[in-house]
Wavefront OBJ file of the C-alpha trace (Angstrom):
o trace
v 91.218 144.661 43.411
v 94.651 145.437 44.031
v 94.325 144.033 47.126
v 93.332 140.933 46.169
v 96.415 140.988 43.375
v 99.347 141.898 45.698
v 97.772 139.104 48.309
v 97.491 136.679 45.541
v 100.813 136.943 43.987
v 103.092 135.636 46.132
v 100.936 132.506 46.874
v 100.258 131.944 43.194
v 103.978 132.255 42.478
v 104.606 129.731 45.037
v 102.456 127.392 43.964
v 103.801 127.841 40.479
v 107.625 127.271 41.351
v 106.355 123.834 43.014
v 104.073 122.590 40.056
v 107.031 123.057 37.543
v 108.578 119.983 40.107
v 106.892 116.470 40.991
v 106.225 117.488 44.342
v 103.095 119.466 45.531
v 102.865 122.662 47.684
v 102.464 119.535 50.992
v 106.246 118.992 49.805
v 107.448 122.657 51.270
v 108.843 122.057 55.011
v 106.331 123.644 57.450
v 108.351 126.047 58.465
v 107.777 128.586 55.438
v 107.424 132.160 56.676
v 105.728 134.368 53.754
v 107.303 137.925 53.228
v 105.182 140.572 54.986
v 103.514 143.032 52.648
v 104.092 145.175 51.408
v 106.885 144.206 49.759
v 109.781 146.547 48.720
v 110.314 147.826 45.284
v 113.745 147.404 43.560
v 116.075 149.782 44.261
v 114.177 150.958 47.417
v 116.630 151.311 50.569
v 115.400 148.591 53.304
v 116.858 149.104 57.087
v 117.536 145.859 58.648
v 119.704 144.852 62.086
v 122.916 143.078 61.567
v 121.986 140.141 63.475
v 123.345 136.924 62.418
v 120.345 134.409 62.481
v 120.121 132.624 58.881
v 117.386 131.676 56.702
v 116.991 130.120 53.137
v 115.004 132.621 51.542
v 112.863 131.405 48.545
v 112.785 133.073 45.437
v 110.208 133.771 43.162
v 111.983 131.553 40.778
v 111.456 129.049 42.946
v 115.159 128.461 44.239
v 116.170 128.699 47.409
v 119.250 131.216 48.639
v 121.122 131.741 51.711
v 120.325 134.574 53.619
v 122.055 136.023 57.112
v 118.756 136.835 58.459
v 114.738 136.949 57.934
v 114.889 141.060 57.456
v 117.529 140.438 54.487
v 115.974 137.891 52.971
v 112.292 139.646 52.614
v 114.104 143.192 51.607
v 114.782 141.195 48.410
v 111.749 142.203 46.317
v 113.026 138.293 44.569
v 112.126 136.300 47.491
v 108.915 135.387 48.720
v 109.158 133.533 51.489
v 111.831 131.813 54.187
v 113.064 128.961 56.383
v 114.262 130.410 59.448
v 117.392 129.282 61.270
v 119.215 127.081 58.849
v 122.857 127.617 59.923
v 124.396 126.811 56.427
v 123.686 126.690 53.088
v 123.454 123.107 53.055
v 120.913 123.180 55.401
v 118.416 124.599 52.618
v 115.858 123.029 50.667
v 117.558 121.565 46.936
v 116.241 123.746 43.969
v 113.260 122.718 42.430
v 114.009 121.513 39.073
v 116.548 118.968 39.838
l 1 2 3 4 5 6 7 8 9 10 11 12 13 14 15 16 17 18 19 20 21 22 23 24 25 26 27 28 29 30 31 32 33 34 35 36 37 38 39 40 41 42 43 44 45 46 47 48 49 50 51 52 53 54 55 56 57 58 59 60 61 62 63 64 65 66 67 68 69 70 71 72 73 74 75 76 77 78 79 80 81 82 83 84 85 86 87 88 89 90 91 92 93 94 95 96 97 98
């Protein structure tokens, strides 16, 4: 069962952060990596190269964030899920909500 909960999670958040918006889950650019599992927990120390390759990391809120690569982005226990190699912040989705 907890399984099926951790699996379920992310996808349901997703879903949620979109339906609070006009636009439907179809409206996310195809591109959308989801975090591997398992995920860390807060606080937990996360390794990750220092290689410069951004993303725009979405958050479980729903907002995207700038991140300097996909390893940084996912050791975020916040984030779900990213677009990879969007060179600037501009380059990233608008928040939902707006």
């Amino acid at each position: 069962m907890k399984f099926w909960s951790v699996l379920l999670l992310p996808l349901w958040l997703l879903a949620a952060g979109c339906s609070a918006t006009s636009d439907t889950t179809d409206s996310l650019p195809k591109e959308v990596v989801q975090c591997p599992e398992p995920r860390p927990t807060p606080g937990e120390p996360v390794a990750c190269m220092q290689i410069y390759d951004p993303v725009c990391a979405l958050g479980d809120d729903g907002q995207w964030r700038h991140s300097a690569n996909a390893c940084e982005a996912c050791a975020n226990p916040d984030n779900i899920a990213y677009l990879p190699h969007r060179q600037t912040p501009e380059s990233c989705p608008a928040p939902s909500g707006n």
